[in-house]
C-alpha positions as CSV (number, residue, x, y, z in Angstrom):
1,X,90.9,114.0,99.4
2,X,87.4,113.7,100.6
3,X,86.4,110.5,102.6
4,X,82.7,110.0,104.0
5,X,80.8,107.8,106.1
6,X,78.0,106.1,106.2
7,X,75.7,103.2,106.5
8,X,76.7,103.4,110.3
9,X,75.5,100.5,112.2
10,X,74.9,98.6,115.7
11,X,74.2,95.0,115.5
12,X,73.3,95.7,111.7
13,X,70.7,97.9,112.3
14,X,70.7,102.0,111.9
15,X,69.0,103.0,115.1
16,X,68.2,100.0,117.9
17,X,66.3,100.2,120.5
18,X,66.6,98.0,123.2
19,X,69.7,95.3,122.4
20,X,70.5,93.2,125.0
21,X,74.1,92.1,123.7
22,X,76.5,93.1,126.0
23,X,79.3,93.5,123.4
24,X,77.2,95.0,120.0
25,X,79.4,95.2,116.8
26,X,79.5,98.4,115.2
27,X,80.3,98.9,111.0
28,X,80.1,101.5,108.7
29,X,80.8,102.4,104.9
30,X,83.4,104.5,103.3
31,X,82.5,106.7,100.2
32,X,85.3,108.7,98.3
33,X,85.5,110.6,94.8
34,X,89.2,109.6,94.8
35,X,90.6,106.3,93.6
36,X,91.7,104.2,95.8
37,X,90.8,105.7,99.0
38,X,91.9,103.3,102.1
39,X,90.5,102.9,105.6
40,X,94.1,102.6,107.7
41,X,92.8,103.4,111.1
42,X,89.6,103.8,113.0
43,X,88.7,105.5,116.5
44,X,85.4,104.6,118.0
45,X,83.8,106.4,121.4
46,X,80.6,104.9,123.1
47,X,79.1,107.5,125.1
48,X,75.4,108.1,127.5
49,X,73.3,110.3,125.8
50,X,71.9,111.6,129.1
51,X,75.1,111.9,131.2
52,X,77.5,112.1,128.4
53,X,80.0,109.6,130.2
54,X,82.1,108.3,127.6
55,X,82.0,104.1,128.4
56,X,83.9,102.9,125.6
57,X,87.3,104.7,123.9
58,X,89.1,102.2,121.4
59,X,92.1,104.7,121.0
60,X,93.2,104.8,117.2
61,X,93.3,101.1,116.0
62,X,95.3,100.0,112.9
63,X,93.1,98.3,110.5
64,X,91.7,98.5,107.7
65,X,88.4,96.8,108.6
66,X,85.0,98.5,109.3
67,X,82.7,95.6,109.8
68,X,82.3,93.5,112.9
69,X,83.9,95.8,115.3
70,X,83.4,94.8,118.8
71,X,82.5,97.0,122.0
72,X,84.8,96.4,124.3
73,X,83.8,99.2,127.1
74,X,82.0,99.7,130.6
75,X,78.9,96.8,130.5
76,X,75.9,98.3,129.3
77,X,73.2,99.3,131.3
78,X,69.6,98.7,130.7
79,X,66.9,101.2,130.0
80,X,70.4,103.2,128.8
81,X,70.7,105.5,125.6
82,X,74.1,105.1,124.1
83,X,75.8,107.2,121.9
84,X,78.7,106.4,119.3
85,X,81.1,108.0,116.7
86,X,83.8,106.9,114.4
């Protein structure tokens, strides 16, 4: 079984620059050649891109859903390039 993402997003956009919402929701899109193919968990990590400090680890998190998923980390800094992965 092959599962893909995709259509990552922060705030519903693909690559923002300069949000100012301290708690962004993150989504993304599943894409499978197999029937049936469920989401059951997710695992998100927010990171700086300069410093690599990881702000934000959800741990895994049973659920199913992959829209509207709020950042619950380390408040976010201005003038700061973040980082995140599924």
């Amino acid at each position: 079984m092959s599962i893909k993402l995709y259509g990552c997003t922060t705030q519903g956009m693909v690559h923002p620059i300069g949000l100012d919402e301290k708690n962004p929701e993150f989504a993304w899109k599943l894409q499978s050649e197999d029937k049936n193919v469920m989401q059951r968990s997710y695992h998100i990590t927010v990171r700086k891109v300069k410093s690599r400090e990881i702000v934000w680890d959800s741990g895994t998190v049973r659920s199913s859903c992959s829209v509207g998923i709020k950042y619950e980390g380390m408040e976010i800094a201005p003038c700061t390039a973040y980082a995140w992965c599924v």
